[in-house]
C-alpha angles and dihedrals in degrees: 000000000000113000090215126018121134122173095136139068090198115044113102106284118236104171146032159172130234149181130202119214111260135192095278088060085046092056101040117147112229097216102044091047103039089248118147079227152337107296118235101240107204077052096043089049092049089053099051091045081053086049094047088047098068087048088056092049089050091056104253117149096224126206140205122248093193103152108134112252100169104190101025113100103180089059079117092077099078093162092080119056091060148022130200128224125179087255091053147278122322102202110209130204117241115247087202098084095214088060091057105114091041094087099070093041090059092036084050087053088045106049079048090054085049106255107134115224109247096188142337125222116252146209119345086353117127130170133144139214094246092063094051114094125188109217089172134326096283094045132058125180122230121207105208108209149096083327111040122045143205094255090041091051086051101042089057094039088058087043094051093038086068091054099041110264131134118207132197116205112223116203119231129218124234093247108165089345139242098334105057124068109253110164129168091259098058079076101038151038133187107225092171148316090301104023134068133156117229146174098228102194093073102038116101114253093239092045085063098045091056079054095052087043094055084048094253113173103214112209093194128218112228117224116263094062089054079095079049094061088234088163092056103082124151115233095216077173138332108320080349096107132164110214133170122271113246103065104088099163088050092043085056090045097051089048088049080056101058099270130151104203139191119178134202130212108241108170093145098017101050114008101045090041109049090238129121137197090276081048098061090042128080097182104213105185120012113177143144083240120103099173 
């Protein structure tokens, strides 16, 4: 088996990168981050060990991302720097100017973990992981917003053509503008082939009819557990998924569903932050193959 490989939100994951919550995380300035407030790191660590804890249980090898990166707070999010395809690693370039400089200290991990970097965004692109979705291992959905820009879109449309993959670009709605964090996956996540959870109210009406059209149940998030972030769950394998505590009615819904689910407190670590367990998490090798 690969030892990194990772077209699917969905498929058991083996292996994974982390970051702990350091004292820059510990010290963020709220205004200056887009937090609700500082974080209080000891609580903010124990809630990522407890995080890290559930991976482990499931099965996941986890790696440390423990590069120093003095001044850049949302180091945590592993998931978007990068993304990892069976062919290596495509390193993006942040759209959210104070996370610039995070993208060659997680290629660098990663090269030392032995994923071989396939290509590395150029120039005025910009994406991010958390508006890259998996709809299977030949598609990936691109979110088209603050984030993510026209040349990004392209650059990684022209990387993944050479190994394969097609890409369809989903356009993002302003929501509470530039400075907050709005992905893609703020607004979905992949379950399973067939399943994803979704808030409706902000998805594009075309976006949801390729989804109907691929035969996509959608469990939706009400409302009041957007803030929640009720569409932000962790696949730890197909209808196995990790969210964070604090969205009952989803949480019913997902195990109406089929879904077997286990929750975190994140408190510091989520909520404050605007980051989410697929957030925290920058799955290196998914695969069906447990060998």
């Amino acid at each position: 088996m690969s030892s990194y490989g990772s077209q699917s939100m969905v498929d058991p994951l083996r292996r994974v990168l982390v970051r702990r919550p350091d004292a820059t995380f510990g010290s963020a300035d709220p205004e200056i981050w887009h937090y609700t407030a500082t974080p209080i790191l000891e609580k903010a660590q124990t809630e990522h060990d407890d995080f890290v804890g559930i991976l482990r249980s499931a099965g996941c090898e986890v790696l440390y991302h423990e590069t120093s990166l003095p001044g850049h707070a949302d180091a945590v999010f592993t998931h978007d720097p990068v993304v990892v395809t069976s062919a290596g690693a495509i390193v993006l370039r942040m759209g959210k100017e104070l996370r610039r400089g995070e993208e060659a200290a997680i290629a660098a991990t990663l090269e030392d973990f032995g994923v071989p970097i396939l290509a590395t965004l150029e120039g005025e692109a910009t994406a991010e992981g958390g508006d890259l979705v998996w709809l299977d291992e030949n598609t990936l959905a691109i979110g088209r917003g603050y984030r993510t820009n026209a040349e990004g879109s392209r650059q990684l449309a022209a990387v993944l053509r050479s190994i394969g993959v097609d890409t369809v670009e989903v356009p993002l709605p302003h929501g509470d503008g530039p400075v907050s964090c709005l992905h893609l996956m703020s607004l979905i996540s992949m379950l399973d082939h067939d399943l994803a959870v979704v808030f409706l109210p902000l998805l594009p009406v075309p976006f949801l009819e390729l989804l109907d059209a691929r035969g996509v149940q959608l469990v939706e998030v009400p409302s009041q557990e957007y803030a929640t972030m009720g569409p932000n769950v962790l696949a730890l394998a197909p209808r196995r998924c990790l969210a964070l505590d604090g969205s009952p009615v989803t949480r019913e819904r997902l195990e109406s569903a089929g879904c077997e689910v286990s929750t975190y407190r994140g408190d510091e670590l989520s909520l404050k932050a605007e980051g989410g367990p697929t957030c925290l998490t920058r799955p290196i090798l998914r695969s069906t193959d447990s060998s």
